[in-house]
N, C-alpha and C positions, 0 to 999 in steps of 0.2 A: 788300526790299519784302515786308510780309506780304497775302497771298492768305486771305481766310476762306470757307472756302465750308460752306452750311451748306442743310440737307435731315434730310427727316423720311421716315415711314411705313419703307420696307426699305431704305433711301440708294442705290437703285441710282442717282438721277439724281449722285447727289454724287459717288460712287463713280467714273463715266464721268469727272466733270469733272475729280476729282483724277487720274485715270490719266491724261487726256489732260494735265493739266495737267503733269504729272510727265515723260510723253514728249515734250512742246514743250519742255521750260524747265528739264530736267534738277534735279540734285540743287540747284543754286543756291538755287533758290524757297523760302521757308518757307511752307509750306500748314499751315493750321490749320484744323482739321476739326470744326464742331458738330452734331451731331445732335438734334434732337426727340426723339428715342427712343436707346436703347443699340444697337440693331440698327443703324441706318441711321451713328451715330457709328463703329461696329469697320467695316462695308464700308468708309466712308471711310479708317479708318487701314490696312486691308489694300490698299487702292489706291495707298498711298503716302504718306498726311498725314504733317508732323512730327508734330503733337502732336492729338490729339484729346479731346473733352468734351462732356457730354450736358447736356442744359436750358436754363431759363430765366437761371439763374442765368449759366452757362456763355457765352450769348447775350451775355447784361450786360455779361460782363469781356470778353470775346474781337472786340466790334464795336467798343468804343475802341481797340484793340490793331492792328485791320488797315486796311491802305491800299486795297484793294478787297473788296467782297464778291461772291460771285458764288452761285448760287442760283437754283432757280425760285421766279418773282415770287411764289408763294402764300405763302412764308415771310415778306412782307410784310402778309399779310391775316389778321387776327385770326383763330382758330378754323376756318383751314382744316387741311386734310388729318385729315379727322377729326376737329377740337378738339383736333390735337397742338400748334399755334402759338398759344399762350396770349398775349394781348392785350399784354402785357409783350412777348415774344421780337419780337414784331411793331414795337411803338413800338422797343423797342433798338436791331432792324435799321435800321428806316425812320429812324432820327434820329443815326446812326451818319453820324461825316466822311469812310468810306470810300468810294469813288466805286464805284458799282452793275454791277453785269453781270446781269442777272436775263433769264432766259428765260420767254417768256410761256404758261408753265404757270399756268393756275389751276385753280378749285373749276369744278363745274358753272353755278353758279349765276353767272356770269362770265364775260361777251364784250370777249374785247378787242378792240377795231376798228384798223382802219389796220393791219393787220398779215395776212400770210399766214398761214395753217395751215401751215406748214413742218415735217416730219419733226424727229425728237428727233436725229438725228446734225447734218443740216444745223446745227439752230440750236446745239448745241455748237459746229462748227466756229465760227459765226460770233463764237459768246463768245469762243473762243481768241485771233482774229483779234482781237478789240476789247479781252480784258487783252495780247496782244502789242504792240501802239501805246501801251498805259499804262507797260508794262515797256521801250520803247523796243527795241523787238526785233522779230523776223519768227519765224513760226511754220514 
């Protein structure tokens, strides 16, 4: 099973996901790392990615390629994190057969309702928990 997980701005959020994702699920996993920027793509490969790549382009080939994505939800919304998720990375992901884990990180300008304000460690844990039940495994 391939895992994409994909983050912009300094990849710390991605970086956590691959590390965690690395200590649950051992070398097995193939984790494919995209970054919006170069910085936030090398955190993710220093966290443990197999392989990693920057942009839109990168976006394009790499979301036909994976069986889940995982990510904060903004890499969904056109022109957030600064205008780093160019309208294209955005449709790629959102239109992508990988089945979603997205944490509900967004821009300012964006309430998600129905949902708690839950610390950034909590809702990693809970993403692990929900690709562990896709990988048919326990965390």
């Amino acid at each position: 099973m391939r895992i994409l997980v994909v983050d912009g701005m300094g990849g710390r959020i991605g970086q956590e996901i691959v590390s965690r994702l690395r200590a649950a699920f051992g070398e097995d996993l193939e984790i494919l790392a995209v970054g919006t920027n170069s910085t936030a793509t090398t955190a993710m490969l220093k966290a443990g990615a197999n392989r990693g790549a920057t942009g839109e382009n990168a976006v394009r080939v790499t979301a036909r390629e994976a069986d889940v994505l995982i990510g904060p939800l903004s890499v969904l919304i056109p022109d957030s994190m600064m205008g780093e998720v160019t309208p294209g990375m955005a449709q790629e992901l959102a239109l992508s057969a990988a089945k979603k884990v997205m944490l509900p990180l967004t821009n300012p300008r964006i309430d998600l309702v129905g949902i708690t304000k839950t610390p950034l460690p909590h809702l990693l844990d809970e993403a692990l928990t929900k690709v562990a039940s896709l990988l048919d495994k326990e965390v």
